[in-house]
C-alpha positions in Angstrom: 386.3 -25.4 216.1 386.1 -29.1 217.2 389.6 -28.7 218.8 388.7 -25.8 220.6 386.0 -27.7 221.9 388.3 -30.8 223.2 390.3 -28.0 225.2 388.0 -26.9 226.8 386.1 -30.3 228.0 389.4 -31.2 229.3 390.1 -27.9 231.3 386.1 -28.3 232.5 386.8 -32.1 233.4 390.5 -31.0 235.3 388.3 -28.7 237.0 385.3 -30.6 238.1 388.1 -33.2 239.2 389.2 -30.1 242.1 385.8 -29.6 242.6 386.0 -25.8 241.1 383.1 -24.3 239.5 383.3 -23.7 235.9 382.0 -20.4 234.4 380.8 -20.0 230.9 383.4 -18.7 229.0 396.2 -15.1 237.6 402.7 -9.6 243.9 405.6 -8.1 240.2 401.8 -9.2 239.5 402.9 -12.5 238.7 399.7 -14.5 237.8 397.7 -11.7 235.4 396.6 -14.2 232.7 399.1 -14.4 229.7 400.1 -10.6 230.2 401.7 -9.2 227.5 404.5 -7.3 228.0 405.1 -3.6 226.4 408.4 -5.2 225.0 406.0 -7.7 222.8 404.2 -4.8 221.3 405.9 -4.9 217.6 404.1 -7.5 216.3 407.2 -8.9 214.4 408.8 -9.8 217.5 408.5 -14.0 218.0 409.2 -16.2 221.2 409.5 -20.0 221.1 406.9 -22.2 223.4 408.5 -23.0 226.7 407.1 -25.7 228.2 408.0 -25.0 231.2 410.1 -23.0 233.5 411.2 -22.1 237.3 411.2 -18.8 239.1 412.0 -17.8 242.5 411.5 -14.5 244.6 412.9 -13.4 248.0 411.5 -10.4 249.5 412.5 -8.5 253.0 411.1 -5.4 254.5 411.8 -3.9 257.9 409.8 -0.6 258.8 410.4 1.5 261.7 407.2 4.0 263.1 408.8 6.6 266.0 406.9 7.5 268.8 403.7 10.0 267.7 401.3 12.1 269.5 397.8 10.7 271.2 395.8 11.5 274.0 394.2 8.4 273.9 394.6 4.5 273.3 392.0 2.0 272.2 392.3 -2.2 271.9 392.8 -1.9 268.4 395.1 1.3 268.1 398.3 1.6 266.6 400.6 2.2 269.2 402.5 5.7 269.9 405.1 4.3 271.1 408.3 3.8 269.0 408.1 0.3 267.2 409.7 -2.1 264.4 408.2 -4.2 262.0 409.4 -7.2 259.9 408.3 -9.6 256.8 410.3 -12.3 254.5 408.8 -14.1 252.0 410.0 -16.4 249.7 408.2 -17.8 246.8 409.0 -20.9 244.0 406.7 -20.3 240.6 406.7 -23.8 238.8 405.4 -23.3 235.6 403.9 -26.2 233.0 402.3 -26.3 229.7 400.5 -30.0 229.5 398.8 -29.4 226.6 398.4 -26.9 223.7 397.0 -23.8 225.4 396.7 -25.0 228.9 399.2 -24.0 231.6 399.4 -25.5 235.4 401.1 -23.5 238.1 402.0 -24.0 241.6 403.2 -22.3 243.7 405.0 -23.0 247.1 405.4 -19.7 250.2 407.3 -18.9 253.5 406.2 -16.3 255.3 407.6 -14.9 258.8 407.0 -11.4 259.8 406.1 -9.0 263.0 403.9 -6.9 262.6 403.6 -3.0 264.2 400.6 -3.2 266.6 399.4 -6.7 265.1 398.3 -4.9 262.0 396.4 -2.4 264.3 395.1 0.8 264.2 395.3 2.0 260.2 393.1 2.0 257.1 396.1 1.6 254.9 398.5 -0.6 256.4 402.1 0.4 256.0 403.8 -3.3 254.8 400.9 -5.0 252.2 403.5 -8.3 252.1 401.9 -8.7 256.4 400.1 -11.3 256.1 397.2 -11.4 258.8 397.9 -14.9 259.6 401.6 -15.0 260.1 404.1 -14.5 262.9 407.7 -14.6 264.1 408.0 -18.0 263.1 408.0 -19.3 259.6 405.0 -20.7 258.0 405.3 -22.3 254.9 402.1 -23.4 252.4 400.8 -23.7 248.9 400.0 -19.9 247.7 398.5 -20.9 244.5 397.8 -24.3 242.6 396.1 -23.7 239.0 395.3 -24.0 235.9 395.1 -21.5 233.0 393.5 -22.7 229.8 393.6 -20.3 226.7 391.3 -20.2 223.7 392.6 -18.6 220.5 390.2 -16.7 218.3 393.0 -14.9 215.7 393.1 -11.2 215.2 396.9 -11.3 215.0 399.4 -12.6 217.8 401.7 -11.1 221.0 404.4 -12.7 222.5 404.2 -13.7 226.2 407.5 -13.4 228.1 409.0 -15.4 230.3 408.5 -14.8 233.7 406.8 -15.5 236.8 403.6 -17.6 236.5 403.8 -17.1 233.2 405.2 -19.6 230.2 406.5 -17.4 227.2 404.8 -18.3 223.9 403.1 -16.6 221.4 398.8 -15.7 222.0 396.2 -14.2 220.0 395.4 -10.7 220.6 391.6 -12.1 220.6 391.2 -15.1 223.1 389.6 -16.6 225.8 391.4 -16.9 229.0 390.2 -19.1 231.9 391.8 -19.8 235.1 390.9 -21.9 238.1 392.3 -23.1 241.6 394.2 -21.5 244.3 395.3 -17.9 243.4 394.7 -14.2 244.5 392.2 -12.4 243.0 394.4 -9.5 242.5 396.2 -11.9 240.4 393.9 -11.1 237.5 391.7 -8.2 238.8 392.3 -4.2 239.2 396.0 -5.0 237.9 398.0 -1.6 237.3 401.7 -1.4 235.9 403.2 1.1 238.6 401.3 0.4 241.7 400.3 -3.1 242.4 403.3 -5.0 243.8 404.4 -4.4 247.4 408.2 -6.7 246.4 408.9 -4.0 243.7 406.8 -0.9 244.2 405.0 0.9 246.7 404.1 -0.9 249.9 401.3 0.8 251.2 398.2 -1.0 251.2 396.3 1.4 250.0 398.6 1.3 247.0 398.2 -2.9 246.1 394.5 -2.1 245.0 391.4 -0.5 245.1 391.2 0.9 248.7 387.6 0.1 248.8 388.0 -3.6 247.5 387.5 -5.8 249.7 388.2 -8.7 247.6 387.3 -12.4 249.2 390.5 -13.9 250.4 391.6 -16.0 253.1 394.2 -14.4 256.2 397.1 -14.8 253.6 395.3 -13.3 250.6 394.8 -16.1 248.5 391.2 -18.4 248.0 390.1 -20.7 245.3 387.7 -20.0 242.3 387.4 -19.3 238.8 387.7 -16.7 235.9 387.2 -15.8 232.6 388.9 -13.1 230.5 388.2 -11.9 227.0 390.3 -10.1 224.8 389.0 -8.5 221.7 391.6 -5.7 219.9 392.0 -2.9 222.7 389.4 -4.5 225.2 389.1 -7.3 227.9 386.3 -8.3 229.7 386.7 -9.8 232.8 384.2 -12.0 235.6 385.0 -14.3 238.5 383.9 -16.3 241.2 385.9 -16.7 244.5 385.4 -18.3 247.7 385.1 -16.2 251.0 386.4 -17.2 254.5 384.4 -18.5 256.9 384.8 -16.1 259.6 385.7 -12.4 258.9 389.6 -12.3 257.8 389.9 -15.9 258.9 392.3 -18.3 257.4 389.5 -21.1 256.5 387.2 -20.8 253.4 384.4 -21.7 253.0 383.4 -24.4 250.5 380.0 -23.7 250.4 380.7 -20.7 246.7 377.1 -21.0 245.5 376.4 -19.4 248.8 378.6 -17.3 249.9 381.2 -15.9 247.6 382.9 -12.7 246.4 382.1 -11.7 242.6 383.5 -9.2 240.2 383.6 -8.1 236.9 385.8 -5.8 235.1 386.2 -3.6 231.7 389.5 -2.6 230.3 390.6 -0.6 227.5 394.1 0.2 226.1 394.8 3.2 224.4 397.7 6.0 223.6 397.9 9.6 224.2 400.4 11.3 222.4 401.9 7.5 220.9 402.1 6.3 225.1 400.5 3.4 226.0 397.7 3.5 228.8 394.8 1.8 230.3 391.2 2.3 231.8 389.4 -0.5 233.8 386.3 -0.2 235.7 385.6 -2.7 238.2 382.3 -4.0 240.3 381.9 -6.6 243.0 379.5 -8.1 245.4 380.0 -10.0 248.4 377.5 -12.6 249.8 379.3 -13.5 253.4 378.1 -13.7 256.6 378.8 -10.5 257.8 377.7 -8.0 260.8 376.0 -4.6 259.4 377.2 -1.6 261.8 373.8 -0.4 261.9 372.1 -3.5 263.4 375.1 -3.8 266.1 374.3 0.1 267.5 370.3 -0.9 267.4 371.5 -4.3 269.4 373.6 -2.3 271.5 371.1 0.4 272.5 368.8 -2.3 273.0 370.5 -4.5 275.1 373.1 -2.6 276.6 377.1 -2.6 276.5 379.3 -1.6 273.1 378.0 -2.4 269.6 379.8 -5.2 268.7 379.2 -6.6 264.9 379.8 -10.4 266.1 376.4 -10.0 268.0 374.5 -9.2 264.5 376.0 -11.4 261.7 373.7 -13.0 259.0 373.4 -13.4 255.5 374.4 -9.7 253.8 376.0 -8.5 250.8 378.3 -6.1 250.3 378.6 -4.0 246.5 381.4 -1.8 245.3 383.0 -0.1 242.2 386.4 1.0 241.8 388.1 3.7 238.4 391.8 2.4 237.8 393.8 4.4 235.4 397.2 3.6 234.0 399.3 5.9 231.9 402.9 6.6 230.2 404.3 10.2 230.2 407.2 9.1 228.2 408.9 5.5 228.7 410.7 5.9 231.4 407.4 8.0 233.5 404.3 6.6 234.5 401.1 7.7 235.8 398.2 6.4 237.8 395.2 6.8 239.8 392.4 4.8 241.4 388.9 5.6 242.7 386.8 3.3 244.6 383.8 3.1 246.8 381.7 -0.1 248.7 378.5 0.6 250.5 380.0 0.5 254.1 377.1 -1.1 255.6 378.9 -4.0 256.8 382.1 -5.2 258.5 385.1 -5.5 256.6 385.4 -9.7 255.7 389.0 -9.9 254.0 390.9 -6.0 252.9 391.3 -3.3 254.1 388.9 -0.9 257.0 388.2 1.6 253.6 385.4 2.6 252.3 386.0 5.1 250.0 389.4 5.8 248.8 391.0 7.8 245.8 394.5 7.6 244.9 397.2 8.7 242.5 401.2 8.9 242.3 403.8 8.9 239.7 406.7 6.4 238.5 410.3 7.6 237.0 412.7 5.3 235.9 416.2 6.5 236.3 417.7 7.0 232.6 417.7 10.4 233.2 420.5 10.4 235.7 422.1 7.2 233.5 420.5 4.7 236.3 417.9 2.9 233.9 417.3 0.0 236.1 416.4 2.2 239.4 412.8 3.4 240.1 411.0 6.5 242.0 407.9 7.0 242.8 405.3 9.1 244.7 402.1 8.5 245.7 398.9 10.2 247.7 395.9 8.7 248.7 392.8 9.6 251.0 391.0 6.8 252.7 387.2 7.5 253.9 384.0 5.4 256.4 380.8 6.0 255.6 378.4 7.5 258.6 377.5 4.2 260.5 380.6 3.3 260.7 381.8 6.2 261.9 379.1 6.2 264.6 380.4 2.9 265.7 383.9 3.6 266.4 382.5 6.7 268.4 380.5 4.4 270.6 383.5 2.2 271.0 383.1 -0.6 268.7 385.9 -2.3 267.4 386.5 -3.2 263.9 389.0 -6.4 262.6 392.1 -3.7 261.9 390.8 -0.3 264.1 388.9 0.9 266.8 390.5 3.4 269.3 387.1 3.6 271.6 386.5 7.2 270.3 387.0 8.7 267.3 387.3 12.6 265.9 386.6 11.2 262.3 388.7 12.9 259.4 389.7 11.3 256.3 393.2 9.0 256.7 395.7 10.6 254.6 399.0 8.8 253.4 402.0 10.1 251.0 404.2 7.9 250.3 408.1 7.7 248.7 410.4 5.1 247.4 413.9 4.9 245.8 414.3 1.5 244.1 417.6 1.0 243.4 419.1 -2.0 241.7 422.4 -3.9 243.1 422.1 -6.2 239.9 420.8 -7.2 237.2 421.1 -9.9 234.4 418.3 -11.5 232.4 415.7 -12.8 234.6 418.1 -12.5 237.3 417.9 -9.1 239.9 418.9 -7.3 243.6 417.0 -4.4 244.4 417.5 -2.3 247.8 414.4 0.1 248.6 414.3 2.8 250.8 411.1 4.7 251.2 409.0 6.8 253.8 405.0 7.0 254.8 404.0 9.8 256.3 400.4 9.2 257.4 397.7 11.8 258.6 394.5 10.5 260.8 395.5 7.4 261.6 392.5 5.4 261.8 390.4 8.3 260.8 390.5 9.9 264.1 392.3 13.3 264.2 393.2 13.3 267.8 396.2 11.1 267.1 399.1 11.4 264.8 400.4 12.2 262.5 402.5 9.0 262.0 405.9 8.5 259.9 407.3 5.3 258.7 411.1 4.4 257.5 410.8 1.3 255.2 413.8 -0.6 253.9 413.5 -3.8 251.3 415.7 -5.9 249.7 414.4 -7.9 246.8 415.8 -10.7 244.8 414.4 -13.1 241.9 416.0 -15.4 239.8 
């Protein structure tokens, strides 16, 4: 007891020291607190303490988008015309342990990409690795610097493995995670095992999350706050603070949390169906920002003349959403999932996506049936939805951060997408992959008059 309580004045202290808020009680998804893998499932099975370790990812994608049909063009369209798009990134994970159940991780990035119509004119963007910030040149920065501090409360052990901000050891299956710093909040929230990693799965946006989450981030999709996680037998509980930018999808945070801020909290359950492994989590957040409601720019716009415009109207609002995530093994080499999700829509998108309502499902097959064990396909549908004044501002000619075409013929953005992941190599910790894959994307935008739009994507991956 008194132990417990040392570790956890010294990860309150470390945190204070940051100047990080500490709450009462982490893309792979490389930083979901102490994950267990589905290998660590037999509860014989034991893995030393590392006390540190080293990983690095490289990740290229190149997407090409032929010419499409549209009578018309708006400033924030995506173009018909034929275009290519780019991203690399390269990642180091440096992983410590400093102390019995405390783990530091930091996190080093290059980014360099070009971007079809500067990000322009979808819902779901075709290439989740874009970051909003980024450009032809490379950028290099700190992704994530934090600490993870675990509290164990027995009920039997799993073993951690090795991998990516994430120190292999042995945890209790009941415990007390906290994390704080410089992460993603998709690090430890709305995780899923066959769509949440644009390096290894599918690279639609719509795919990385909950459509409708629109998470508080900074341009590159990181910020800086705190977490808790609880694990008791088949269920976690999670609930965290983060930092929102200052202006809508802006780089810079803003320092002020107790003010404005993006919260969530989230249930999960495991369970198995027929002796395979699957998972339910419901999710809910809340946005305090600073943010312009579509409703007060058409009144502002009416009243005063010109196009509504939400930079006119922006004051203290808050935003609220929910999102269903379901994960779930056919057999073990085919997986399931499916996500439903819905924010109030009254207000300008601050840090995601232009969704707000989306549902979602697709399928993953690993390749032992045609003796290929280490290859992956998948298939996946989603439709992406606006709520009726934001529809009514597009149709007036407002603009939002990723769409606005001046008009609109509103009809729910529809998006299939296909990959073939197919590995070169691999040995240990040590991996190629080569993807090939295709989007085919109805209603770009929401508006029916233009499309339908295909994209080609190629990616090469490598870790080590």
């Amino acid at each position: 007891m008194f132990k417990n309580k040392r570790k956890f004045a010294v990860g309150f202290l470390l945190a204070r020291l940051i100047g990080m808020p500490v709450l009462a009680s982490a893309q792979e998804d490389p930083t979901a607190a102490a994950s267990v893998s589905a290998a660590s499932a037999a509860p014989e099975k034991i893995i030393p303490t590392e006390t540190w370790n080293a990983k690095f990812q490289q990740t290229y994608i190149w997407q090409d988008k032929p010419s499409f049909s549209a009578p018309y063009t708006g400033p924030n369209s995506l173009s018909p015309a034929q275009e290519e798009g780019r991203s690399s990134t390269i990642t180091a994970f440096f992983g410590l342990r400093p102390w019995q159940g405390g783990e530091l991780y930091f996190n080093p990035e290059m980014s360099q990409s070009t971007a079809m119509s500067d990000l322009h004119g979808l819902g779901g963007v075709t290439n989740s690795e874009q970051e909003k910030s980024s450009g032809p040149n490379p950028i290099f920065y700190r992704a994530r610097l934090f600490l993870r501090q675990t509290f164990g409360f027995g009920g039997g052990q799993d073993a951690v493995e090795s991998g990516q901000n994430q120190l292999a050891g042995m945890v209790d299956k009941r415990r007390l995670v906290v994390t704080v710093g410089n992460l993603a909040v998709t690090d430890i929230f709305d995780n899923n095992a066959y769509a949440h990693d644009p390096r290894t799965q599918f690279t639609n946006g719509t795919f990385l999350t909950q459509g409708a989450y629109d998470y508080a981030s900074d341009a590159r999709g990181y910020s800086w706050g705190a977490a808790a996680e609880y694990y008791y037998d088949d269920w976690a509980f999670r609930i965290g603070r983060f930092m929102a930018p200052v202006q809508s999808n802006g780089l810079a945070l803003d320092t002020r949390i107790g003010k404005y801020h993006g919260d969530q909290f989230e249930i999960e359950h495991s369970h198995t169906i027929g002796d395979q492994p699957g998972k339910v989590r419901f999710l809910v957040f809340r946005n305090k920002e600073k943010m312009g409601s579509f409703a007060d720019a058409i009144a502002y716009a009416q009243a005063n003349g010109g196009t509504p415009d939400v930079a006119n109207v922006r004051k203290d609002n808050v935003k609220i959403g929910y999102g269903l995530n379901l994960e779930q093994a056919l057999r073990s080499d085919v997986g399931l999932f499916a996500r439903a999700s819905w924010n109030d829509g009254n207000t300008e998108t601050y840090s995601f996506a232009e969704i707000e309502n989306s549902i979602s499902t697709g399928i993953a097959v690993k390749g032992d049936s045609w003796d290929r064990a280490n290859d992956t396909f998948g298939l996946a549908v989603a439709q992406n939805g606006l709520n009726k004044e934001h529809r009514e501002y597009l149709a007036l000619g407002g603009l939002g951060a990723f769409i606005g075409d001046g008009q609109i013929n509103y009809r729910p953005e529809r998006i299939v997408e296909a990959y073939y992941n197919m590995s070169l190599y691999k040995k240990a910790d040590k991996r190629i992959a080569l993807m090939a894959g295709i989007q085919h994307i109805d209603n770009p935008a929401y508006n029916a008059d233009r499309g339908p739009v295909n994209v080609a994507t190629m990616r090469i991956h490598t870790e080590f």
